[in-house]
N, C-alpha and C positions, 0 to 999 in steps of 0.2 A: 504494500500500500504506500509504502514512504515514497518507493523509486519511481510508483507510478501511480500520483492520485488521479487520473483520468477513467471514464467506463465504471463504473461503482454505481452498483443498484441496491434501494434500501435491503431487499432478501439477501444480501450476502453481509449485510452490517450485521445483522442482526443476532446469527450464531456467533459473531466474534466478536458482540455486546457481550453477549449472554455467559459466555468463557470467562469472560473477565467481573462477571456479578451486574451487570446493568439488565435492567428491565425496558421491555420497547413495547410506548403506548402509542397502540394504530390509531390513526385516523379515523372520528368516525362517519358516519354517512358525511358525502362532500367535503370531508380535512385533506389535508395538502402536506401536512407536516409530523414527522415521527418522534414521539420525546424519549432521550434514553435516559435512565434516571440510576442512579446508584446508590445504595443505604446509606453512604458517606456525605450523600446529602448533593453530591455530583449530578448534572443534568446538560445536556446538549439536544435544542431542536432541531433536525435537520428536513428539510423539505425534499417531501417523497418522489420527486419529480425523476426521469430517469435521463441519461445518467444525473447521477448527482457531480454538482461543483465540487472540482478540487479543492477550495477553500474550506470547504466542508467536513472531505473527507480528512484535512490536516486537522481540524479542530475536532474530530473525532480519536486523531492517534493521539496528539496531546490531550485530553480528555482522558483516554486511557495509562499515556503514561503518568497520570497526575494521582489516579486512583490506585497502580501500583505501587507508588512511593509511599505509600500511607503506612 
């Protein structure tokens, strides 16, 4: 993901949320946006659009590596 945040659809964020302890709230009828949430009180929205923005997907790896430091 680092060497290449380009192409990133939310169904593959999601199991490697879930590895790392984040929860992912779907959209409901007509939302647009996925929340991942972690007990540490951690949370990143990212819009479900496909592909998703690399920008995104960078504040998703930092997101992660912030809840591993803990």
């Amino acid at each position: 993901m680092k060497t290449n945040p380009k192409d990133w659809k939310i169904e593959q964020l999601i199991p490697i949320a879930s590895e790392f302890g984040f929860s992912a709230r779907m959209p409901g009828k007509g939302g647009s946006h996925v929340t991942f949430r972690h007990s540490s009180g951690a949370r990143l929205t990212v819009p479900a659009h496909r592909p998703i923005k690399p920008i995104y997907i960078k504040k998703f790896l930092a997101l992660i590596e912030e809840v591993t430091r803990l």
